[in-house]
Backbone bond lengths (Angstrom), bond angles and torsions (degrees), N, CA, C in turn:
res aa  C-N    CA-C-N  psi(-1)  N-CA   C-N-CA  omega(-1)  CA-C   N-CA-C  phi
1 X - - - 1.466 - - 1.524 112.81 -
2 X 1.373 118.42 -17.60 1.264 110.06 -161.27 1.357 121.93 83.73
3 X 1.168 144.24 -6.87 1.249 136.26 -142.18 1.744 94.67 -98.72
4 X 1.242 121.85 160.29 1.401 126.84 -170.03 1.388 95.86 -80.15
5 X 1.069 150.75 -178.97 1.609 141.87 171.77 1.866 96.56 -155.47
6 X 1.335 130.09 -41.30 1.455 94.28 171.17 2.419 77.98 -159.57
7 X 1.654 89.44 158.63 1.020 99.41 171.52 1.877 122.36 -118.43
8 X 1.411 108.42 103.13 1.775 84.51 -156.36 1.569 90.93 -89.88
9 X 1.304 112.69 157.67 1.322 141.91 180.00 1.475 127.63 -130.89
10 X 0.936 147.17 89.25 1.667 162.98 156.78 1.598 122.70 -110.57
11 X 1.415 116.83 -55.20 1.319 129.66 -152.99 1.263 110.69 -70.46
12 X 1.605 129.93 124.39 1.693 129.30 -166.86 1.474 90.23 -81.14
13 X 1.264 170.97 -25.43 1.325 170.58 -135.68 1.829 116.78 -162.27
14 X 1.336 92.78 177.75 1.823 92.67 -173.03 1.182 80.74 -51.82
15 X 1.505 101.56 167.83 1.537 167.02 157.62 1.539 124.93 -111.55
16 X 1.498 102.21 69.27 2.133 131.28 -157.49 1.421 92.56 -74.96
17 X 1.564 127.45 -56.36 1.387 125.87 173.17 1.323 139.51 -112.92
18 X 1.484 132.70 165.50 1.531 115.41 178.36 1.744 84.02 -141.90
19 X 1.349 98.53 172.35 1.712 118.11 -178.85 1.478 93.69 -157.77
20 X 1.142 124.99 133.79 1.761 163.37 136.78 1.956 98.36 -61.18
21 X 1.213 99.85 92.40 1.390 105.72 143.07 1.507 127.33 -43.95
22 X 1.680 124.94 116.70 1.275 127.85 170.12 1.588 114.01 -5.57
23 X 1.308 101.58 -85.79 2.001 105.15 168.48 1.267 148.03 -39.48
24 X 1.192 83.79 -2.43 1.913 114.01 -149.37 1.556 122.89 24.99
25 X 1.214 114.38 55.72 1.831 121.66 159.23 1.132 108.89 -105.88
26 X 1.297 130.81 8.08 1.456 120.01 176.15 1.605 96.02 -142.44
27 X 1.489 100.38 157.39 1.629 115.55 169.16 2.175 98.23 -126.77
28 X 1.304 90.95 170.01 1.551 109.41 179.19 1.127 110.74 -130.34
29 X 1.151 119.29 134.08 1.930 113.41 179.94 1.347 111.01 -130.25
30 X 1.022 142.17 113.82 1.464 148.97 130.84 1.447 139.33 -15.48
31 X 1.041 134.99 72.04 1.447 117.91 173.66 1.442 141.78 -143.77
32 X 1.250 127.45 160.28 1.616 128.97 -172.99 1.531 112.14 -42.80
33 X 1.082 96.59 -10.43 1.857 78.45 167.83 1.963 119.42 -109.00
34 X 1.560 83.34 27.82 1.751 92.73 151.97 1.253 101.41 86.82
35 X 1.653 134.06 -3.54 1.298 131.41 -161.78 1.574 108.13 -119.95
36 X 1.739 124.57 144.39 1.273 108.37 163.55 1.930 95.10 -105.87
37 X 1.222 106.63 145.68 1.512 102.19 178.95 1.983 100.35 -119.60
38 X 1.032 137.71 159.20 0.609 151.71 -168.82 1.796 118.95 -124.27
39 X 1.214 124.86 136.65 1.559 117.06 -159.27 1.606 114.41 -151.36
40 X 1.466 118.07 121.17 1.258 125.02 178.63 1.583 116.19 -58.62
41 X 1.361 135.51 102.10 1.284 129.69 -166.34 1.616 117.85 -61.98
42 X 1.456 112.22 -25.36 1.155 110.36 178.20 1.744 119.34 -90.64
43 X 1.141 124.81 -29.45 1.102 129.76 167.27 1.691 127.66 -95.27
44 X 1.587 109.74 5.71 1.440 106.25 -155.23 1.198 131.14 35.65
45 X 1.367 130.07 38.45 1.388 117.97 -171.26 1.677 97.84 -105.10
46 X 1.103 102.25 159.14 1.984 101.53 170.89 1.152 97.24 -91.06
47 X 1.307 96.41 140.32 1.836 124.75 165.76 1.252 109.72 -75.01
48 X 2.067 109.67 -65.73 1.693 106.25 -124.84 1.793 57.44 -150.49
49 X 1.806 102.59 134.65 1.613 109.62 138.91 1.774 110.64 -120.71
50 X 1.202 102.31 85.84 1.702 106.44 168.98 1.562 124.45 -60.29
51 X 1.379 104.03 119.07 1.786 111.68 -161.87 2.031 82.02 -127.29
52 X 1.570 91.84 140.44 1.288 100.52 141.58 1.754 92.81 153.38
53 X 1.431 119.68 -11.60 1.835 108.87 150.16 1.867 110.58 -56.78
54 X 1.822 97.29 152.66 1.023 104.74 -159.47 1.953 100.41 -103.62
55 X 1.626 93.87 -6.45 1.371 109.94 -171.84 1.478 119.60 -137.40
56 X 1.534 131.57 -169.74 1.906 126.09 -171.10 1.879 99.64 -51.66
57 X 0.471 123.44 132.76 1.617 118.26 157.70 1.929 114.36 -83.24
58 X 0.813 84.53 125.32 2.027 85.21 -151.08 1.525 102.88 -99.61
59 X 1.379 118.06 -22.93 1.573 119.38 -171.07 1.602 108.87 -143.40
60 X 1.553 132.30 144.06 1.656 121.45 -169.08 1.641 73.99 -147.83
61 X 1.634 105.72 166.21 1.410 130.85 -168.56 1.387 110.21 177.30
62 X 1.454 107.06 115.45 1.250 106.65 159.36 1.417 141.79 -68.97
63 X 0.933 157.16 149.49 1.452 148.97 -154.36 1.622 83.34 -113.80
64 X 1.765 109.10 141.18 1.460 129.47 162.52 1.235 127.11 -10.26
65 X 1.061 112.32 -61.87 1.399 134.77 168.82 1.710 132.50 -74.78
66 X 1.257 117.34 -1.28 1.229 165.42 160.11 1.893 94.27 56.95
67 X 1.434 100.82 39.67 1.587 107.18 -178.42 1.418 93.22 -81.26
68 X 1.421 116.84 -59.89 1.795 112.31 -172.19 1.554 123.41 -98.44
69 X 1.306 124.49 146.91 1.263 108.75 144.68 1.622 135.75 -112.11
70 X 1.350 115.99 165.87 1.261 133.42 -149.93 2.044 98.04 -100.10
71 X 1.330 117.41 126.36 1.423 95.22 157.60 1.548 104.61 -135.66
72 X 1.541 118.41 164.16 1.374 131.13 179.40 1.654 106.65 -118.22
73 X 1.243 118.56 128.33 1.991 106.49 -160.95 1.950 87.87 -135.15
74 X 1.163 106.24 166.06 1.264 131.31 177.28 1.517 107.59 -85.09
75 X 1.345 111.77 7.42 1.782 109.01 167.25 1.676 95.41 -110.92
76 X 1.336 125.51 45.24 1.154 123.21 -176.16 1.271 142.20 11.22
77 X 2.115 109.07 51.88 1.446 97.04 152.11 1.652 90.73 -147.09
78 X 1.203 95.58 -158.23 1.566 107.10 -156.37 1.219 114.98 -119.61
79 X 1.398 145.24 116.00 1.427 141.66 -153.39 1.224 118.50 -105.43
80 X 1.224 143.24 131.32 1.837 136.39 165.89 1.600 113.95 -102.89
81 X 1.186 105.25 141.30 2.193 98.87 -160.47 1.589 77.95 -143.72
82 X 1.519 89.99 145.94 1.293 96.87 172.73 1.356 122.73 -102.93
83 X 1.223 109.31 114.05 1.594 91.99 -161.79 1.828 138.52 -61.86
84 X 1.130 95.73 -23.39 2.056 110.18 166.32 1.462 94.79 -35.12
85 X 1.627 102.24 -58.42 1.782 102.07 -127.74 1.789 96.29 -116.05
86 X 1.075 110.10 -3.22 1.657 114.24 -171.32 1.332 123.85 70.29
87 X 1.797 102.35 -6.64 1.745 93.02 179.78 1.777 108.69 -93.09
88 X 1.731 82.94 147.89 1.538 106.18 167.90 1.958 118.58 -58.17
89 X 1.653 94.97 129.62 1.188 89.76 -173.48 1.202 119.43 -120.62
90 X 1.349 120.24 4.63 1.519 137.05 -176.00 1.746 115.82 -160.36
91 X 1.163 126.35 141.69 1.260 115.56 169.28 1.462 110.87 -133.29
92 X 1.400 141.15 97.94 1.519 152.98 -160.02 1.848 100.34 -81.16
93 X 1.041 108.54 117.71 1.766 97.90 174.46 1.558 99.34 -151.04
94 X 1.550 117.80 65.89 1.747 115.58 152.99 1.325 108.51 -77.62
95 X 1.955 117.70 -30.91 1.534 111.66 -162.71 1.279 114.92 -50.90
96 X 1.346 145.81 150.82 1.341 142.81 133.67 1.435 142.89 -70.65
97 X 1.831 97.75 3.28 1.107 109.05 -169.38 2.168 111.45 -158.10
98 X 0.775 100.59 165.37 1.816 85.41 -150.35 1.395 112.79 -69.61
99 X 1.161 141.88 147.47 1.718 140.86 -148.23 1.250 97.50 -97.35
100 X 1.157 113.50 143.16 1.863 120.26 -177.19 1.555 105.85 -100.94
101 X 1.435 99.42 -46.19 1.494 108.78 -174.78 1.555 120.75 -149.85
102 X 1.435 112.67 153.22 1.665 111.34 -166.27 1.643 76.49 -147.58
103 X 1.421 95.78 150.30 1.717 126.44 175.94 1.503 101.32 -152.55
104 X 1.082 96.21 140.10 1.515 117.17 157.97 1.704 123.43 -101.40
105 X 1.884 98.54 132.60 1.326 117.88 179.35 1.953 104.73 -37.95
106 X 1.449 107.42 166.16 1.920 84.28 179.07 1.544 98.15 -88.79
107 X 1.662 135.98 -14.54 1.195 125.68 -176.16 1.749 110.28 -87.26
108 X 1.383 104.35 13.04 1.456 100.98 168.74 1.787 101.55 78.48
109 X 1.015 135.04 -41.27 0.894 123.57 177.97 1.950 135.97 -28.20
110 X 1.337 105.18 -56.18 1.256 130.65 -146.03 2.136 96.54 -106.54
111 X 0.874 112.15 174.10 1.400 121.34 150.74 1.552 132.71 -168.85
112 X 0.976 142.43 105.80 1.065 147.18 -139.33 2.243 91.08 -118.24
113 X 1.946 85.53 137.11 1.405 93.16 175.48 1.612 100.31 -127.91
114 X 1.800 133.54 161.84 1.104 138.50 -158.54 1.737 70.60 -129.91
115 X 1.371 112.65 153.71 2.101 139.73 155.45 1.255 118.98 -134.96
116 X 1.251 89.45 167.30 1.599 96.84 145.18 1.104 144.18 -95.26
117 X 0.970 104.23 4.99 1.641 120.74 156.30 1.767 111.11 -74.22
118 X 1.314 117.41 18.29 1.341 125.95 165.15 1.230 134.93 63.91
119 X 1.986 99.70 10.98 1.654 112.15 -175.09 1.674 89.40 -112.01
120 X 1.313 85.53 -169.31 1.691 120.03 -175.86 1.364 96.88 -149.38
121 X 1.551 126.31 117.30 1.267 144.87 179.96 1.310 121.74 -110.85
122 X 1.217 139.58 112.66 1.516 137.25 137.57 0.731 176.06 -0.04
123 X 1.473 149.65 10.43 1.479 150.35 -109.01 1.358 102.21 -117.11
124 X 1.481 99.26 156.70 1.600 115.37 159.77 1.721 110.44 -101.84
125 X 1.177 98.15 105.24 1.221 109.07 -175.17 1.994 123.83 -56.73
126 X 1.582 97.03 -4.34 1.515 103.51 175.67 1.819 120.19 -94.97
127 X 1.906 92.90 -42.65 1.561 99.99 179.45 1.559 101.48 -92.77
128 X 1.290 120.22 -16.31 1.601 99.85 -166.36 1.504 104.12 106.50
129 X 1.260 122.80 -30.08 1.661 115.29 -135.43 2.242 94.28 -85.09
130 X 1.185 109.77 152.17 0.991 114.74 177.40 1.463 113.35 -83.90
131 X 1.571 115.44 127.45 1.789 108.77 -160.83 1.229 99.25 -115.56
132 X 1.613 132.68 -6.78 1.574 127.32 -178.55 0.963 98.38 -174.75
133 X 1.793 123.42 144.50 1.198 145.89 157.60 1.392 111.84 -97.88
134 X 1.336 133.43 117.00 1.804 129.53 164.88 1.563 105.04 -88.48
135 X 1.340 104.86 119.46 2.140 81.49 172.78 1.894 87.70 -142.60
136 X 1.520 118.56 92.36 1.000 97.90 168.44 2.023 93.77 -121.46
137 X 1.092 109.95 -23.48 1.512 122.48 168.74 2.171 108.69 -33.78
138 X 1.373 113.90 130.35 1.282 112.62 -164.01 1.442 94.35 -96.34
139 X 1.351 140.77 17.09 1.107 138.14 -140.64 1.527 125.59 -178.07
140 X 1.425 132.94 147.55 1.541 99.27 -175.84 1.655 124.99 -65.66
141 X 1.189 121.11 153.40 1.460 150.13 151.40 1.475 105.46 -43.61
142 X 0.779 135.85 105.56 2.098 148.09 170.92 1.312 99.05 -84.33
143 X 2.062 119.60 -54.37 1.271 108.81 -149.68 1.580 95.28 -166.14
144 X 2.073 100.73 133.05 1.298 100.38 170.58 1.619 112.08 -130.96
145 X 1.215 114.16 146.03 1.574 101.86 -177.98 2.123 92.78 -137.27
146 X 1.201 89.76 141.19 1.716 115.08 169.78 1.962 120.00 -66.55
147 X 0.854 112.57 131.48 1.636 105.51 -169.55 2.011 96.56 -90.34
148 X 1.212 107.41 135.16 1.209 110.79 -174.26 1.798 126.67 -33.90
149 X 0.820 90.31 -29.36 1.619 100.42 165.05 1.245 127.63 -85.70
150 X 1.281 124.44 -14.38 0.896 130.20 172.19 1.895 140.91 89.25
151 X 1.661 78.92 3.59 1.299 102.44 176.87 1.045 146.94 -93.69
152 X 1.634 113.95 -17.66 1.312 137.08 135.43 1.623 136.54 -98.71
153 X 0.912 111.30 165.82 1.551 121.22 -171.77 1.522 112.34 -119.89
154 X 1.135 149.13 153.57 1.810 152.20 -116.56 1.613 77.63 -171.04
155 X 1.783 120.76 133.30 1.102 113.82 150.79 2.013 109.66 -135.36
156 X 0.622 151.88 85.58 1.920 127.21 179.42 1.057 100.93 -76.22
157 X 1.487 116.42 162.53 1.605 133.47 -169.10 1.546 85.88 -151.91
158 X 1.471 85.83 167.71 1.427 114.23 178.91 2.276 101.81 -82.65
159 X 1.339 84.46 -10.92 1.410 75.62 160.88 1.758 123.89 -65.37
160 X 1.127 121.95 -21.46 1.129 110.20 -177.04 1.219 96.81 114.44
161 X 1.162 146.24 -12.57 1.892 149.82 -129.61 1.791 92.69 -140.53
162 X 1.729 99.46 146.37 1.430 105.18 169.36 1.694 83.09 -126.68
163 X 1.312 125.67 125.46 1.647 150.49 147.67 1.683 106.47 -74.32
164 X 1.802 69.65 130.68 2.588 71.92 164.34 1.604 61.04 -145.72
165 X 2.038 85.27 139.15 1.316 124.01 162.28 1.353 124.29 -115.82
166 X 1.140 134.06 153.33 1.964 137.96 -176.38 1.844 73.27 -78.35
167 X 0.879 122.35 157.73 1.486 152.68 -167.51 1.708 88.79 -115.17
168 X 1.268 135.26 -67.20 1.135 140.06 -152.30 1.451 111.15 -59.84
169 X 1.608 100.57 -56.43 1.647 114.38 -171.15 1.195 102.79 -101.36
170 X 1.885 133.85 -7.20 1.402 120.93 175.29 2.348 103.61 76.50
171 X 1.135 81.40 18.59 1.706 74.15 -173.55 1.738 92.88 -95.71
172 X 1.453 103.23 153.09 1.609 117.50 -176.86 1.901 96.62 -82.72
173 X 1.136 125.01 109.97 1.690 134.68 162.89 1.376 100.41 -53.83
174 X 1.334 97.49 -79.03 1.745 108.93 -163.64 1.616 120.62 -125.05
175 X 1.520 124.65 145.02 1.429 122.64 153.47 1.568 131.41 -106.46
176 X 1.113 126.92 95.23 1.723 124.44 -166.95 1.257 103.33 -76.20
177 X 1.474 127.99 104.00 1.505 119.43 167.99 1.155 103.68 -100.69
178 X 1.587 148.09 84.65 1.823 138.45 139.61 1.620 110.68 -75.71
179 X 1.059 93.45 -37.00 1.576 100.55 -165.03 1.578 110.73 -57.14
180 X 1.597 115.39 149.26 1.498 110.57 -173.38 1.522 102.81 -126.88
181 X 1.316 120.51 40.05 1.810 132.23 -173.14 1.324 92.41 -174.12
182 X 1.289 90.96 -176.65 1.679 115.57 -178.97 1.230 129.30 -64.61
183 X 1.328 136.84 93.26 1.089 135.52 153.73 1.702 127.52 -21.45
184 X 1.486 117.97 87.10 1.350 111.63 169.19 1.213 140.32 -110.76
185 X 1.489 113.03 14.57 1.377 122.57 178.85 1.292 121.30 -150.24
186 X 1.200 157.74 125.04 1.261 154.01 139.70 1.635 147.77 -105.61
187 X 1.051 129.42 133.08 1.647 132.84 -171.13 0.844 123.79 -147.32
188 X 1.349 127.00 139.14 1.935 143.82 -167.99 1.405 95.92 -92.81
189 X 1.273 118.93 142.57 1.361 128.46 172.38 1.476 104.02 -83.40
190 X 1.432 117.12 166.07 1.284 111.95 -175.31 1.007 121.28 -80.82
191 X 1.737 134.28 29.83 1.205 124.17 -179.48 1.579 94.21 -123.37
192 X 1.137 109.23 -7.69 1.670 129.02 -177.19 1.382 107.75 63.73
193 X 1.583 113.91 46.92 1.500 120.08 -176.73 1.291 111.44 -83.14
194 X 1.472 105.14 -65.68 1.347 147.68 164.90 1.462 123.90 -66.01
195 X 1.585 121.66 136.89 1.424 107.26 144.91 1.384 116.35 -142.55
196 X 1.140 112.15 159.32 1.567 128.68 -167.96 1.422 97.47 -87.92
197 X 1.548 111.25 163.49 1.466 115.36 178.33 1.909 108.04 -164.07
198 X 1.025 128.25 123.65 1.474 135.45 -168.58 1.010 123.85 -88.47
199 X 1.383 136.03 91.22 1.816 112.21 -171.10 2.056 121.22 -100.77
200 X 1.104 102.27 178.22 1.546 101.71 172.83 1.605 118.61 -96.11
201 X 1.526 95.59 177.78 1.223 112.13 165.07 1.538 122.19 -10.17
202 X 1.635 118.50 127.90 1.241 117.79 -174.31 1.404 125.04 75.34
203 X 1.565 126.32 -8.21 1.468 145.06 179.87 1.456 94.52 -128.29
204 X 1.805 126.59 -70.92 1.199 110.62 -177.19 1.395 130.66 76.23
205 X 1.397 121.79 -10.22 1.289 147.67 -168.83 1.616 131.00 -97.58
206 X 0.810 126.17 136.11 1.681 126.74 166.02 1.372 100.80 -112.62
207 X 1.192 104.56 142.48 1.522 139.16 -161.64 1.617 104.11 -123.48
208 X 1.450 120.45 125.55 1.414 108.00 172.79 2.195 98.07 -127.36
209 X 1.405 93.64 134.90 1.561 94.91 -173.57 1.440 108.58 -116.35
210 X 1.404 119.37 139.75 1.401 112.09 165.03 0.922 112.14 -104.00
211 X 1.892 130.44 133.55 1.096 173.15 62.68 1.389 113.38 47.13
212 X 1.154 125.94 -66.74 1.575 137.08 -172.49 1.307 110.45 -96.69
């Protein structure tokens, strides 16, 4: 219908990201005033205000199981919150430079963050421990997304370039150059045939590529 259905309101500054909880009764929001807040979709009420980035929080993700969420912040590392209870349960900091975007593997396992420090990183989302670095991108990382199976990895950069990597061995598959700007977004359709890709200024364009 179109119809507006709820407007939530808390956040003193933008609002850079949102996340859809698995179930969809909850949303996640992102924003420059350092906070992820968390929000009942049917009632608008706030749940959860998670504090403890020191800078914008630029990227949020729910994990599979929609127990945790994921954030990527401009003090360059990457946060895990539990969502019940509001406490912090991990804090990721190899980046050198502030995280644009974090996705989670679909078996929950894994988590992968995109920088500007020009890699694509790895994690095991249980020990912490860092399991792969991708850095073939000349430029920062905006955005990475996981292919439904879980077997590849989605990166765009401000290079201009969309990368799919084997997840397993960290080897580069493919480079899509059409685009004539910045690559800032990307996503696998759910059959993981296809993927979408967003560009900037002077391109303006979405790009859809087949894969299979």
């Amino acid at each position: 219908t179109g119809n507006l259905l709820q407007t939530l309101e808390g956040h003193s500054d933008w609002v850079i990201s949102v996340a859809y909880s698995p179930d969809g009764q909850t949303v996640a929001s992102g924003s420059i005033d350092r906070t992820i807040k968390l929000w009942n979709v049917n009632t608008g009420n706030l749940l959860q205000t998670l504090e403890g980035h020191s800078d914008w929080v630029i990227s949020v993700a729910y994990s599979p199981d929609g127990q945790t969420v994921a954030s990527g912040s401009n003090d360059k590392t990457i946060k895990l919150w539990n969502v019940k209870t509001g406490n912090l349960l991990q804090t990721f900091a190899a980046h050198s430079r502030p995280v644009n975007s974090v996705a989670y593997s679909p078996d929950g396992q894994t988590l992968a963050s995109g920088s500007n420090d020009k890699t694509i990183k790895l994690w095991n989302v249980k020990t912490g421990n860092l399991l792969q670095t991708f850095a073939a991108h000349s430029r920062p990382v905006n955005s990475v997304a996981y292919s439904p199976d879980g077997q590849t990895l989605a990166s765009g950069s401000n290079d201009k370039t969309i990368k799919l990597w084997n997840v397993k061995t960290g080897n580069l598959l493919q480079t899509f150059t059409a685009h004539s700007s910045l690559v800032f977004s990307v996503a696998y359709s759910p059959d993981g045939q296809t993927l979408a890709s967003g560009s900037a200024s002077s391109d303006n364009t979405i790009k859809i590529w087949r894969l299979k």
